[in-house]
C-alpha positions in Angstrom: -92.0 18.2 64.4 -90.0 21.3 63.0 -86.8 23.0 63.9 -84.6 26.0 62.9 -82.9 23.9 60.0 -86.1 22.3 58.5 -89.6 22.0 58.6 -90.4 19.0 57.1 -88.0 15.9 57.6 -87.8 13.2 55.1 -90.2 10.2 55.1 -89.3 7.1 58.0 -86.5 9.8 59.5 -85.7 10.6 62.9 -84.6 13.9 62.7 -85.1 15.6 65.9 -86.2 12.7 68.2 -82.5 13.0 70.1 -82.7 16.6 70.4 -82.8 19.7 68.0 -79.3 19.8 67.7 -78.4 15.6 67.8 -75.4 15.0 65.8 -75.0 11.3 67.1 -78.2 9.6 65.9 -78.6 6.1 67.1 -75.3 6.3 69.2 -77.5 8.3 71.8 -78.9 4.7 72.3 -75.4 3.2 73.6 -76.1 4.5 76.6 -74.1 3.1 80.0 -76.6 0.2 80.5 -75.8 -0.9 76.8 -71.9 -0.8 77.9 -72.6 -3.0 80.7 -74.5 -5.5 78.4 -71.4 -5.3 76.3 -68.8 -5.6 79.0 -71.3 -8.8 80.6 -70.2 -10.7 77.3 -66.6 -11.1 77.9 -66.4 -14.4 79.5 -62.6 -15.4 78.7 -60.9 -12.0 78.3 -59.8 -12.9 74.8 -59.1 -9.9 72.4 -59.6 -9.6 68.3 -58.4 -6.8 66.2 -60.9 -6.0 64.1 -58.6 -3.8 61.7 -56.8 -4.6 58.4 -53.4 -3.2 58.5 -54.1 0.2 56.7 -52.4 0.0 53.4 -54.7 -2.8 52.6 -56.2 -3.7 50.3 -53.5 -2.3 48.2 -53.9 -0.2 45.2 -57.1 1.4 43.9 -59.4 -1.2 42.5 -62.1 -0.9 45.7 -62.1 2.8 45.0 -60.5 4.9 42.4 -60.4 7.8 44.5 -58.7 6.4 47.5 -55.5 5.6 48.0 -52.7 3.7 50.4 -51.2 6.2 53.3 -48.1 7.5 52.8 -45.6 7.8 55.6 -43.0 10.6 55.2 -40.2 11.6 57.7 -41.1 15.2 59.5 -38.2 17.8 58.8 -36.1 18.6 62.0 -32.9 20.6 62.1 -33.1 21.2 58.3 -33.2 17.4 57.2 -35.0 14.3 57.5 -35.9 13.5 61.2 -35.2 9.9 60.7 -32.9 7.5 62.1 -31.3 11.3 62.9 -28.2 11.2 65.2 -27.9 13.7 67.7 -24.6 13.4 67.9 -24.6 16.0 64.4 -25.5 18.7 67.1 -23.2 17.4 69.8 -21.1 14.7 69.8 -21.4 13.3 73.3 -24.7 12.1 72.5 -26.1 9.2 71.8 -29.2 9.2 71.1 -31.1 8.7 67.4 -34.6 9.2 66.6 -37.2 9.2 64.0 -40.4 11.0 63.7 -42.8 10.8 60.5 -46.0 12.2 59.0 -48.6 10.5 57.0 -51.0 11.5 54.2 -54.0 9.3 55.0 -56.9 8.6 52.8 -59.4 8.2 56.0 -61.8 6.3 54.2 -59.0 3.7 52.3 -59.0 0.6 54.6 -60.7 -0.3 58.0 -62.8 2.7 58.9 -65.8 4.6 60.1 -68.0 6.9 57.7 -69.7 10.0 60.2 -72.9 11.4 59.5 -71.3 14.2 56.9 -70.5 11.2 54.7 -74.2 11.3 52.4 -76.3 13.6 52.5 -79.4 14.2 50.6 -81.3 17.2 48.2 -84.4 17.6 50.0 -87.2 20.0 50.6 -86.3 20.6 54.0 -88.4 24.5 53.9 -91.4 22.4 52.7 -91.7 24.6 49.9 -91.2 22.7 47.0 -87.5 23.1 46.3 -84.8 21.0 47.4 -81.8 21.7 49.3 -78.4 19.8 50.3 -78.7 19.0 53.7 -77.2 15.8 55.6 -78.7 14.0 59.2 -80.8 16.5 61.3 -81.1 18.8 58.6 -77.6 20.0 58.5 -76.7 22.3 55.3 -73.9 21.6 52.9 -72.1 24.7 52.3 -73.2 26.0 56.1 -72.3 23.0 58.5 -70.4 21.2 56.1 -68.2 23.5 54.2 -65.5 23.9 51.4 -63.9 27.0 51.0 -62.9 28.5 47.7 -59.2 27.1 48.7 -60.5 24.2 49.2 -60.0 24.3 53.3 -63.0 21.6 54.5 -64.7 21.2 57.7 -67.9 19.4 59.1 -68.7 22.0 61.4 -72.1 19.9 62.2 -71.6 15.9 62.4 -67.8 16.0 62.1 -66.4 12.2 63.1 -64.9 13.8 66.0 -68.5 13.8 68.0 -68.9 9.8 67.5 -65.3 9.7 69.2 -66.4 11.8 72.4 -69.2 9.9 72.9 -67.3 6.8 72.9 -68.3 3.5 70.6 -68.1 0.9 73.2 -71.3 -1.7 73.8 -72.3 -5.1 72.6 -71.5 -5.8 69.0 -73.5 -9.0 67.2 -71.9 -10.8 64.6 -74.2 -12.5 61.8 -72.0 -14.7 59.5 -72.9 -14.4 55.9 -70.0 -16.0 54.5 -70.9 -19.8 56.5 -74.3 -19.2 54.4 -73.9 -17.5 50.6 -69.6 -17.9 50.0 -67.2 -15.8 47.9 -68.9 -16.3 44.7 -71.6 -15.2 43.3 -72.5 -12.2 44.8 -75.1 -12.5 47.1 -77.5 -9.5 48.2 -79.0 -10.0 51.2 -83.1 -9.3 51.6 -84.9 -8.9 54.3 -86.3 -12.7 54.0 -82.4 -14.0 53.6 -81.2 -12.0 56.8 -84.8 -13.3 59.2 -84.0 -17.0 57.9 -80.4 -16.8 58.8 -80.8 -15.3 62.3 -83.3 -17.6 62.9 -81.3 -20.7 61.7 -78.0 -19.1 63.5 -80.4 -18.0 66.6 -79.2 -14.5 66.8 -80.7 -12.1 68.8 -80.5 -8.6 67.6 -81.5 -5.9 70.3 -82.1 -1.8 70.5 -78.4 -0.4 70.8 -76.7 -3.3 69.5 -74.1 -2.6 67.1 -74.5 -4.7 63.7 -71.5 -6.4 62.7 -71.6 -8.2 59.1 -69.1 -10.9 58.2 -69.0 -11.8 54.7 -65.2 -13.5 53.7 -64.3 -10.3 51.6 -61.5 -9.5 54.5 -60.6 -13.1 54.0 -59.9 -12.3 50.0 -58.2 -9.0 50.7 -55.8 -10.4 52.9 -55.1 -13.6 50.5 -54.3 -10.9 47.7 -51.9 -9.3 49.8 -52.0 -5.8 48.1 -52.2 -6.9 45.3 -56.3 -7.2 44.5 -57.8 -7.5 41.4 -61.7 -6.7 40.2 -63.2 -9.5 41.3 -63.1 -8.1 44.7 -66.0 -6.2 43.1 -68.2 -9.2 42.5 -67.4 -11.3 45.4 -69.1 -11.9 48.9 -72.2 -11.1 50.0 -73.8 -7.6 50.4 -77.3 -6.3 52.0 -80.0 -5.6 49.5 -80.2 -1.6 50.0 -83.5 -1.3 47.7 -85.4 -4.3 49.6 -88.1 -1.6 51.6 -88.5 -4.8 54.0 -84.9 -4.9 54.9 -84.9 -1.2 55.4 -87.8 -1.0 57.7 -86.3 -3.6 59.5 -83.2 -1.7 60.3 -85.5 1.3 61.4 -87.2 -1.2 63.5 -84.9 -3.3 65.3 -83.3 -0.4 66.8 -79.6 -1.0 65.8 -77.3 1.7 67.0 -74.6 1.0 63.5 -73.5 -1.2 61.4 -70.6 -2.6 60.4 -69.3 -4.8 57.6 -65.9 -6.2 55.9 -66.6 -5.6 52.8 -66.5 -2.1 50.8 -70.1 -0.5 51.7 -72.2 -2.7 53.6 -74.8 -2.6 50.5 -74.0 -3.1 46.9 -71.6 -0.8 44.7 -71.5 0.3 41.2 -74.9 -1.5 39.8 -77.4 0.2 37.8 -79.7 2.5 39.4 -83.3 1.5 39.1 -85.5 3.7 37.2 -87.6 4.6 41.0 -84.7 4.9 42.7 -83.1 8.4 43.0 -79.9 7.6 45.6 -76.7 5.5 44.3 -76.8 3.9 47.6 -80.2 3.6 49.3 -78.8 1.9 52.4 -76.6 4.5 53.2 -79.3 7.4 52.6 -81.4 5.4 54.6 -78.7 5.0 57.3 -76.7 8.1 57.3 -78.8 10.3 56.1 -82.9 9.7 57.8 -81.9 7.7 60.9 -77.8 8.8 61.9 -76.9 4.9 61.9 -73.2 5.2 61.1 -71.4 2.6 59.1 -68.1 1.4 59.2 -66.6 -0.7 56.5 -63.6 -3.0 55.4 -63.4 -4.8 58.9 -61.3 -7.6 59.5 -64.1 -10.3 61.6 -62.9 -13.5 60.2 -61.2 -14.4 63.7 -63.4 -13.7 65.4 -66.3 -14.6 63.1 -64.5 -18.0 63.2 -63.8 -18.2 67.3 -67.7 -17.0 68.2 -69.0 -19.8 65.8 -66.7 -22.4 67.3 -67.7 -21.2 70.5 -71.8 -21.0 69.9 -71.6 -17.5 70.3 -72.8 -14.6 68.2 -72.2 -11.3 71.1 -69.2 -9.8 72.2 -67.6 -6.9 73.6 -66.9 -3.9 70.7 -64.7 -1.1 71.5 -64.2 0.9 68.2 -63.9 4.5 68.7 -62.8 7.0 65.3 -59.9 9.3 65.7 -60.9 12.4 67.2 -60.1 14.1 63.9 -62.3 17.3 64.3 -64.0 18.0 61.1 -63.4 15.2 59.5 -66.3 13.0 57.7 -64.6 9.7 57.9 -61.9 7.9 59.9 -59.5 5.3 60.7 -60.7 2.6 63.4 -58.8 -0.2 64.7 -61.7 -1.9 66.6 -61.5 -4.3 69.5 -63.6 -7.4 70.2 -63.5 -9.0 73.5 -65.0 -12.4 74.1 
């Protein structure tokens, strides 16, 4: 299978299998029977936000190159446009009003990361030589550009396609934290994850959306912006160079995956000497099959409500902002049981 951007796709990939073009990747499997499956769960029409507020976790520490949003008043009638008085213009009126703006780090707290978010070199021409290229063969510099002013745009697998389609079907919770704790670090292989879905008897089906809870929300929250590094060594994480776990994720059929801790896989460990990606699950994810991720979720509640209940499935509404160009984004998703 070839097409106009490569013509050879990497090893265990699905380029191409949704279409020549396919900027959604496993999302084309949440079709509108999956929705139904999804809306079939909620049983007592009780809702969980599945967001942390969005200047947490406060500071830097998860990432050194993200930081809290900023809110700023917009400028109206030469000043500050808030708690403004309209009686300044005319003093019959009554009204006041404030409008404000906000430099956002879209990747800082609860979010989503799109298919521009890793990308790969690879010999897409077949030719020996390798090129950057993301999902579906998608060129850096082309789809995903920069200019010399530093104006950037996916123009190919932008997070703004994942929010037209709409990320609503039936999301499966696996609790990690009931099994490994805070502390040590766990990661998660292939063997751990079969033996706790097995013991939890979760059923995990094509176009379900993956939802990890592993108590690092729970930590965040207790810091109250005010975290310190052993965030970094706490909770448990999936084992991105376990092959078995991987083929497992191509297998199973998962339409994305999502996790409350900082990357779903392990962070800032040495890089084994046959290993060529900092972060194997995402290439793996992002990158060969177009499974998004999203990352930082708040599922204790509802971890904690399902469990009580003897229930793993629910309703998941969690669409990005419709932020066209962008590579990651906000979320504040929705869980209804």
């Amino acid at each position: 299978m070839t097409n106009s951007r490569w013509e050879k796709r990497p090893e265990g990939s699905n380029w191409g299998e949704f279409g020549e073009n396919d900027e959604l990747g496993r999302l084309n499997l949440i079709d509108q029977n999956k929705v139904l499956q999804g809306a079939a769960e909620i049983k007592t029409g009780k809702t969980f936000c599945l967001s942390l507020p969005l200047d947490f976790p406060g500071g830097n520490i998860l990432s050194p190159v993200r930081h809290p949003p900023k809110l700023q008043p917009v400028i109206r009638n030469d000043e500050p446009y808030y708690n403004y008085e309209w009686r300044k213009k005319d003093p019959k009126l009554t009204d006041i009003a404030a409008d404000d703006a906000v430099l956002l780090h879209t990747q800082y707290s609860t979010q989503w990361d799109s298919l521009a978010h890793r990308g790969s070199i690879f010999d897409v021409k077949g030719k020996g030589e390798g090129d950057p290229v993301y999902y579906n063969g998608f060129a850096a510099g082309k789809d995903i550009s920069m200019s010399e002013e530093q104006d950037i745009s996916a123009n190919a697998l932008g997070i703004e396609n994942m929010a037209a389609h709409g990320v609503q079907g039936r999301g499966v919770l696996v609790d990690l934290f009931s099994h490994f704790g805070e502390f040590p670090r766990k990661e998660v292989g292939y063997d751990e994850l079969m033996r706790i879905l097995e013991h939890d008897r979760i059923e995990i089906e094509k176009g379900d959306i993956l939802c990890l809870w592993t108590g690092l929300d729970q930590m965040i929250l207790r810091m109250n912006k005010q975290p310190d590094k052993s965030l970094k060594q706490a909770c448990a994480v999936l084992d991105g160079h376990d092959k078995r776990l991987m083929q497992w994720i191509t297998d199973s059929g998962i339409a994305a995956i999502a996790s409350d801790n900082l990357a779903v896989e392990n962070v800032g460990i040495d890089i084994p000497d046959c290993c060529t990606t900092t972060l194997p699950l995402h290439e793996h994810c992002l990158f060969k099959l177009g499974i998004h991720l999203g990352e930082l979720w708040h599922l204790a509640d509802l971890a904690g409500w399902l469990k009580a209940n003897g229930r793993s499935r629910f309703m998941l509404t969690a669409p990005p902002l419709r932020l066209t160009g962008a590579v990651g984004s906000p979320v504040t998703p929705i869980a209804t049981v």
